[in-house]
SERO-4910 file (N, C-alpha, C, O; in steps of 0.05 Angstrom, whole numbers):
BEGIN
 pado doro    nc1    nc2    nc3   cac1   cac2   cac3    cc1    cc2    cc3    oc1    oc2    oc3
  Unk    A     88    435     40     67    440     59     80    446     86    101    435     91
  Unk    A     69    461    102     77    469    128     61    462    148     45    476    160
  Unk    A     67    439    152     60    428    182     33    410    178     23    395    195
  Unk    A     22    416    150     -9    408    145     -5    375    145     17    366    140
  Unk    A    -21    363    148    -31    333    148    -36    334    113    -49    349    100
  Unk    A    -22    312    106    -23    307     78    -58    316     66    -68    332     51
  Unk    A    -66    296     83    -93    289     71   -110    308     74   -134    304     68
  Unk    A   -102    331     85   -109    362     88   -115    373     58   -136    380     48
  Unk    A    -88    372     47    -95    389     24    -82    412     25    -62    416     38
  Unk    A    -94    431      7    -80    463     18   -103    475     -6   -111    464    -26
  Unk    A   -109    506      9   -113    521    -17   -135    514    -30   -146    497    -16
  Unk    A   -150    519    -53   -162    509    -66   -166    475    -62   -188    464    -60
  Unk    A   -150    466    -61   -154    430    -53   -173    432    -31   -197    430    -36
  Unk    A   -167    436    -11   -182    428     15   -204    444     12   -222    436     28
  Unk    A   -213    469     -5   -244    485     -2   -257    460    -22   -281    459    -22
  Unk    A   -243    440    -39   -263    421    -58   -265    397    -29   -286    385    -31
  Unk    A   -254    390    -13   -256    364     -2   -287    358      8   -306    344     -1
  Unk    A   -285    371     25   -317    383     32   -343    379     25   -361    371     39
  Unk    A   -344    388     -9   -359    396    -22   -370    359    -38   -390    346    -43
  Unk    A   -337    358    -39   -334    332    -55   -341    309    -35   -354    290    -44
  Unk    A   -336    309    -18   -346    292      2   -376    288     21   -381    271     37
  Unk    A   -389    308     13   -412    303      8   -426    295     -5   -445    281      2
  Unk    A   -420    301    -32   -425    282    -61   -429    256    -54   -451    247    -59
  Unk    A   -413    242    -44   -401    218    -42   -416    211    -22   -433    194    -29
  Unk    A   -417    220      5   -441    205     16   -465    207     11   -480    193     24
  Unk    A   -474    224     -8   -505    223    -11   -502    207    -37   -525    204    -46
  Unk    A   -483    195    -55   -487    171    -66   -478    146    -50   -485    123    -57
  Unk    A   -469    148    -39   -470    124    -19   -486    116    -10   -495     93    -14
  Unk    A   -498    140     12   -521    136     21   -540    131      9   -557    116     19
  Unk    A   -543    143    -18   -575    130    -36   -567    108    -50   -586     94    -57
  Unk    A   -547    100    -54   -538     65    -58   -540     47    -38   -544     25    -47
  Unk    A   -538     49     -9   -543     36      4   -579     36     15   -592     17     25
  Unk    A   -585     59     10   -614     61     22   -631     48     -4   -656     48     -1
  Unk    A   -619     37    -31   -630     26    -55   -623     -7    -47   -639    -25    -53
  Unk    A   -600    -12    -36   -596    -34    -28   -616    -41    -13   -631    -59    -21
  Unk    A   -619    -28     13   -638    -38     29   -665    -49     26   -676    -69     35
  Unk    A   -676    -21      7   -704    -22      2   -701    -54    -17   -711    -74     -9
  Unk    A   -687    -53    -38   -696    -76    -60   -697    -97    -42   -718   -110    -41
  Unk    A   -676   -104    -26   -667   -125    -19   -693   -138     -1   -701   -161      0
  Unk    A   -703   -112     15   -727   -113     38   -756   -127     26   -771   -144     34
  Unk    A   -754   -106     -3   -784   -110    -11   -777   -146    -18   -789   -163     -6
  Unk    A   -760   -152    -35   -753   -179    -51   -754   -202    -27   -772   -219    -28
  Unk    A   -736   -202     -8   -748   -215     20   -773   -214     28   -778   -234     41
  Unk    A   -795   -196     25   -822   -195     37   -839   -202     18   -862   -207     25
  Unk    A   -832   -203     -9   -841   -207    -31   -844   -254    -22   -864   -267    -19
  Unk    A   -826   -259    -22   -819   -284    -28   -820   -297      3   -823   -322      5
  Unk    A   -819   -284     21   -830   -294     39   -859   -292     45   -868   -311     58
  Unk    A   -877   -272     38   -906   -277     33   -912   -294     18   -932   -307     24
  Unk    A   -898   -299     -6   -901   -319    -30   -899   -345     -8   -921   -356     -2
  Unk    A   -875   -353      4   -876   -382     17   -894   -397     34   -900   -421     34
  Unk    A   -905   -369     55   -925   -375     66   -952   -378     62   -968   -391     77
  Unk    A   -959   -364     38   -983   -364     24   -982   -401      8  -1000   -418     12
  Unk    A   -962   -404     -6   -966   -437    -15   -963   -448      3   -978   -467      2
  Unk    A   -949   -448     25   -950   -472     41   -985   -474     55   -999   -493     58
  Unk    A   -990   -443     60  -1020   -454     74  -1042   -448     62  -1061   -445     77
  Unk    A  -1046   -444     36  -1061   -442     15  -1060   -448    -16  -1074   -441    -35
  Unk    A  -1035   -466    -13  -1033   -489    -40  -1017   -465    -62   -998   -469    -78
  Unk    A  -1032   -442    -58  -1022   -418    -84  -1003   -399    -80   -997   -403    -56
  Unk    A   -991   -383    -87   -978   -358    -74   -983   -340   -102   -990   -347   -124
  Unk    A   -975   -311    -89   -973   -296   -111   -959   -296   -130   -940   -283   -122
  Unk    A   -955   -303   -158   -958   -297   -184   -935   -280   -185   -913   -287   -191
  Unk    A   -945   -248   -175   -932   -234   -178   -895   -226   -164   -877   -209   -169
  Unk    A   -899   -244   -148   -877   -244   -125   -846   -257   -146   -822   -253   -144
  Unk    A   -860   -274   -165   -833   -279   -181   -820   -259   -207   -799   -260   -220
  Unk    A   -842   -242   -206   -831   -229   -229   -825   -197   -213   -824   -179   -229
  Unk    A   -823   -191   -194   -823   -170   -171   -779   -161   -182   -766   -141   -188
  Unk    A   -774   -188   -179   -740   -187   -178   -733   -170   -210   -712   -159   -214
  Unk    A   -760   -172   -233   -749   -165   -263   -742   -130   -252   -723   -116   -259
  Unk    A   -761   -125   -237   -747    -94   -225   -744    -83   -209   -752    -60   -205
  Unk    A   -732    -98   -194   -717    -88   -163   -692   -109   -176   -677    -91   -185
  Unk    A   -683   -126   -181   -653   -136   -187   -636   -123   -194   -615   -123   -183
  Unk    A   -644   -100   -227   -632    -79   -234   -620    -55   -213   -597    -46   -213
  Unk    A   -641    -48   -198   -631    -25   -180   -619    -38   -151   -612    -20   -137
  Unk    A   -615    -60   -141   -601    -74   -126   -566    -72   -133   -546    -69   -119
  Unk    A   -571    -77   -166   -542    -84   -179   -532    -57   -180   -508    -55   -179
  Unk    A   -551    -29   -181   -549      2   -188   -534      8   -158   -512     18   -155
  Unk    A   -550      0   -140   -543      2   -111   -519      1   -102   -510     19    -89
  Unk    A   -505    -23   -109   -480    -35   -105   -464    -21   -126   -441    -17   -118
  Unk    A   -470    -12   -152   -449      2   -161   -442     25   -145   -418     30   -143
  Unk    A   -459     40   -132   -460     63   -129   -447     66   -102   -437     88    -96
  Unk    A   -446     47    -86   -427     39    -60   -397     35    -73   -376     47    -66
  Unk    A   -398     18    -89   -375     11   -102   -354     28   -114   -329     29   -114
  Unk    A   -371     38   -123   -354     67   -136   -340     88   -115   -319    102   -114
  Unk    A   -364     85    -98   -346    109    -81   -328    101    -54   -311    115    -43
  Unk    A   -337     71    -47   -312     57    -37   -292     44    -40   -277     33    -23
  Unk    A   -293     43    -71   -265     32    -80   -272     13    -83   -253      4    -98
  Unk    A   -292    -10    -80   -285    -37    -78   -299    -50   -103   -317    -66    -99
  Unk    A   -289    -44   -128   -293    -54   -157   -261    -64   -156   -240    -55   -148
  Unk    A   -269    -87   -169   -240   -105   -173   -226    -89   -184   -236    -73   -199
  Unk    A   -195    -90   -181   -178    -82   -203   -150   -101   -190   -145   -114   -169
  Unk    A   -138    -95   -210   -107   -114   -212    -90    -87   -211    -93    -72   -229
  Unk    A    -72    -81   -191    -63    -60   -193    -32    -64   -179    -22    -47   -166
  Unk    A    -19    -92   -185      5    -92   -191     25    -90   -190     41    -95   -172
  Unk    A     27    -80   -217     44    -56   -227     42    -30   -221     62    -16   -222
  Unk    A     19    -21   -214     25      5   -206     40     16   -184     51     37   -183
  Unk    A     38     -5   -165     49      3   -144     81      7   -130     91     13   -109
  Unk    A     92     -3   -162    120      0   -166    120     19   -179    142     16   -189
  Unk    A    112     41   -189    114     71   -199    122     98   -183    125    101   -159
  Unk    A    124    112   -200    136    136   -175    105    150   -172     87    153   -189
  Unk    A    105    155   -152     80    174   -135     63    193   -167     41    193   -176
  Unk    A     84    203   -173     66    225   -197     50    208   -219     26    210   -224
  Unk    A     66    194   -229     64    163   -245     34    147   -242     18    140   -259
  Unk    A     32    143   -210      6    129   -207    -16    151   -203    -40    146   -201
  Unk    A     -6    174   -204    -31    194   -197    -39    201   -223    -62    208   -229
  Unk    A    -14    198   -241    -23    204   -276    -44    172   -287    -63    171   -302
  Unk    A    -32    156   -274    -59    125   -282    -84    135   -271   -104    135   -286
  Unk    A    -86    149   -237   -109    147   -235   -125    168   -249   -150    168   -247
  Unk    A   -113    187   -262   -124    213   -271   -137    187   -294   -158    175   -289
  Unk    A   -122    181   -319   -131    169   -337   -155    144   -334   -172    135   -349
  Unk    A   -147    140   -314   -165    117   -305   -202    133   -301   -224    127   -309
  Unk    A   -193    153   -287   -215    169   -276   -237    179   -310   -260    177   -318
  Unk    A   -213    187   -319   -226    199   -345   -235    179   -361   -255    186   -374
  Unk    A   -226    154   -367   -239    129   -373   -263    119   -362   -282    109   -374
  Unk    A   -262    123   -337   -286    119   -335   -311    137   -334   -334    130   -338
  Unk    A   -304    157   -328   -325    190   -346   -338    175   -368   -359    162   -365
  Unk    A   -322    178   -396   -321    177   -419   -343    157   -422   -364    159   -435
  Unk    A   -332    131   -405   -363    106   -409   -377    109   -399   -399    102   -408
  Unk    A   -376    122   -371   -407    120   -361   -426    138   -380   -447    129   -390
  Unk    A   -418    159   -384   -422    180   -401   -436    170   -426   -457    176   -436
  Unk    A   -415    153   -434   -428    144   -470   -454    129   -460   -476    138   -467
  Unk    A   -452    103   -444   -475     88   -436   -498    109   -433   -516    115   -449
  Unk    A   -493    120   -406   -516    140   -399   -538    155   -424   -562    160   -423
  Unk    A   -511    161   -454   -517    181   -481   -530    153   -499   -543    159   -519
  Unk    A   -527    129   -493   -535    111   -517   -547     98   -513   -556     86   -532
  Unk    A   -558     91   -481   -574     73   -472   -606     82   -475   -623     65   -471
  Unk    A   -612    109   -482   -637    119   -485   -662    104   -511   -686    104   -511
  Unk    A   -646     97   -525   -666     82   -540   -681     50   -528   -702     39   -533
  Unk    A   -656     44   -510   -666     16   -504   -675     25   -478   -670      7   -461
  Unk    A   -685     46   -467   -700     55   -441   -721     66   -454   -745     62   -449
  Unk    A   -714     77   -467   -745     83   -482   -761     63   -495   -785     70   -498
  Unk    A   -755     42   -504   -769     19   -515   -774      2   -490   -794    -12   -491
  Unk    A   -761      2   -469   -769    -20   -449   -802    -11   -432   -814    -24   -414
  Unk    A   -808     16   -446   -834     27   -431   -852      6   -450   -874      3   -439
  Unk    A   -850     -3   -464   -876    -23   -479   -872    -55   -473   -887    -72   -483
  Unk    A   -854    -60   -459   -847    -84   -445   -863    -81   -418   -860    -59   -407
  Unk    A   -882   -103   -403   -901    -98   -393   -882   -139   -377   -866   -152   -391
  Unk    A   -888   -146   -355   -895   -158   -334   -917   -178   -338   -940   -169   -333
  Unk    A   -917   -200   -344   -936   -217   -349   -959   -214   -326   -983   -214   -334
  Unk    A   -953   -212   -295   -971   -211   -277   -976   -191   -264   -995   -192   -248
  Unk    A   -961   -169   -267   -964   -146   -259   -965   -122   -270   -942   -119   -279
  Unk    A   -979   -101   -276   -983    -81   -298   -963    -60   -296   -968    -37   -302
  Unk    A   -937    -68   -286   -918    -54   -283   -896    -52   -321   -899    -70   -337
  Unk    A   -882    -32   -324   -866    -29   -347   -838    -37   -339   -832    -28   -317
  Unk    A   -820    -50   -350   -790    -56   -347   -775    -28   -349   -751    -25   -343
  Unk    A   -790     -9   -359   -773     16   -354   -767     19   -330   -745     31   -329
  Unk    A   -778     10   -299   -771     22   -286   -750      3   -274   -743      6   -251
  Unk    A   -743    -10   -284   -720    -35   -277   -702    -24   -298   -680    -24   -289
  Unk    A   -702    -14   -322   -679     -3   -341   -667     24   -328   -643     31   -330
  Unk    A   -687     39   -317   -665     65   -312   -658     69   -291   -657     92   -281
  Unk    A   -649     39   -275   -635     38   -253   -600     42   -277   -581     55   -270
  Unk    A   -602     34   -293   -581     44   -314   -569     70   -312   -545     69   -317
  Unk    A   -576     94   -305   -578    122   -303   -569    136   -283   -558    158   -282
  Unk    A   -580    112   -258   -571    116   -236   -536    105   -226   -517    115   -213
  Unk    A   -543     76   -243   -516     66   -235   -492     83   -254   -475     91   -238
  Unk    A   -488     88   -273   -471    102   -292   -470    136   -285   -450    149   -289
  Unk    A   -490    146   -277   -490    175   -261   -470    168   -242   -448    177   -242
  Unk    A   -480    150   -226   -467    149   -199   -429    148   -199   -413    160   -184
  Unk    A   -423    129   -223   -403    123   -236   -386    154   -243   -367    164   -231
  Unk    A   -395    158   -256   -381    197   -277   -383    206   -251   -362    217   -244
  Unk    A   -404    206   -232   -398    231   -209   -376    229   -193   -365    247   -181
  Unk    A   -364    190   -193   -346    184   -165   -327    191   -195   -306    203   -191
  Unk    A   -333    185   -215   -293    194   -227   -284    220   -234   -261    228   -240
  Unk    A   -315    239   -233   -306    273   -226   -301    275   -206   -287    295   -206
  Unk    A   -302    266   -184   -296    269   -152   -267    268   -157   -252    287   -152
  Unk    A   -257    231   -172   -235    227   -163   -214    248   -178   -195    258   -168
  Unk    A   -223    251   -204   -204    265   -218   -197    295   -207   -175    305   -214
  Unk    A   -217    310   -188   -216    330   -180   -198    329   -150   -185    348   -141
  Unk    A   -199    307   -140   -180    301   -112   -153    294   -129   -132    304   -121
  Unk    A   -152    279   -148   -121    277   -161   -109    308   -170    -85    314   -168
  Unk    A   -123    321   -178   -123    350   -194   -116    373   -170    -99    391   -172
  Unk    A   -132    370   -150   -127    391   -128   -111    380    -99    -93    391    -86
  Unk    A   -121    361    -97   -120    350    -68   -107    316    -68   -118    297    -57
  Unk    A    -79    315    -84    -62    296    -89    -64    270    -73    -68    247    -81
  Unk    A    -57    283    -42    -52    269    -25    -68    256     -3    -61    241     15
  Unk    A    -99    270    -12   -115    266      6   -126    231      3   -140    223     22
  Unk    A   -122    217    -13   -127    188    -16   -109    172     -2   -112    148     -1
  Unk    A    -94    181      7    -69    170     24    -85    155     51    -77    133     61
  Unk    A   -110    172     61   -115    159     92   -147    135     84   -157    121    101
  Unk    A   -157    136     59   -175    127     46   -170     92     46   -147     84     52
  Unk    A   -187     75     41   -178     48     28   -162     51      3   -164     72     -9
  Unk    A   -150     36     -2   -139     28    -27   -142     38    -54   -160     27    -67
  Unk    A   -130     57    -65   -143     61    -99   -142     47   -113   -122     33   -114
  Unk    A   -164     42   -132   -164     16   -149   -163     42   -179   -177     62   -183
  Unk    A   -143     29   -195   -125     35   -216   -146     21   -242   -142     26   -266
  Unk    A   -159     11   -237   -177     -6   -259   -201     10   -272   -215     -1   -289
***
């Protein structure tokens, strides 16, 4: 490279950064704006619940079973932050005694490992999303489907950050260099 900032790129690399990095915040962003909402409604949920028994003996019914689907997409939420900031555990070691090409060949494999599952989940999970529509909420006439295909979202979200990554390992080598930490896991 001539004179370029690693994390530049060159060529083809740097016309994907761009592109790819918008990806990434608009799953961030709708993981965090999923965080918010669940977390908002589930607090307003259970704090109307407290105040209602304390000054009327009863509370809503429904306020405890509210979490059977907002918990799912809370957990969807956090994957989907997670994925694209790195911060899913991994043990990474060993890698970091490798030569440069070495760990970019783990993260390629790593990347494509995790394609492959989100992928299969996303392809096998349809029967048990499609059965969770006759699963019904004791107090509320709501379906657990919509608590299961927070599934879809979290595993989408997943394959999109390890096409991202595999495409920045593939074009744009060096550009993880100014990023947090790659997790190898």
């Amino acid at each position: 490279m001539t004179g370029e900032s690693p994390s530049k790129g060159s060529g083809l690399g740097r016309s994907l950064l761009r592109p790819l990095r918008i990806v990434e915040r608009v799953i961030e962003g709708s993981g965090a704006a999923i965080i918010f909402v669940t977390l908002s409604l589930t607090f307003c949920a259970l704090l109307v619940n407290v105040v209602l028994r304390y000054a009327f003996g009863s509370g809503l019914a429904w306020a405890y079973e509210i979490h059977a689907i907002l918990f799912p997409w809370l957990v969807a939420g956090g994957i989907a932050v997670a994925s694209v900031r790195g911060w899913h555990i991994s043990v990474d070691a060993l890698i970091g005694i490798l030569p440069e090409t070495l760990q970019r060949g783990v993260a390629m494999l790593v990347s494509v490992a995790v394609l492959v599952i989100a992928l299969t989940v996303i392809r096998t999970s349809g029967p048990i999303i499609r059965a969770s529509q006759f699963q019904r909420l004791s107090e509320i006439p709501v379906s657990q489907y919509w608590g299961y295909i927070s599934l879809y979202y979290a595993f989408g979200a997943m394959a999109a950050q390890a096409v991202i990554t595999l495409l920045r390992q593939i074009f744009a080598p060096h550009y993880d260099r100014d990023l947090p930490q790659q997790s190898f896991s």
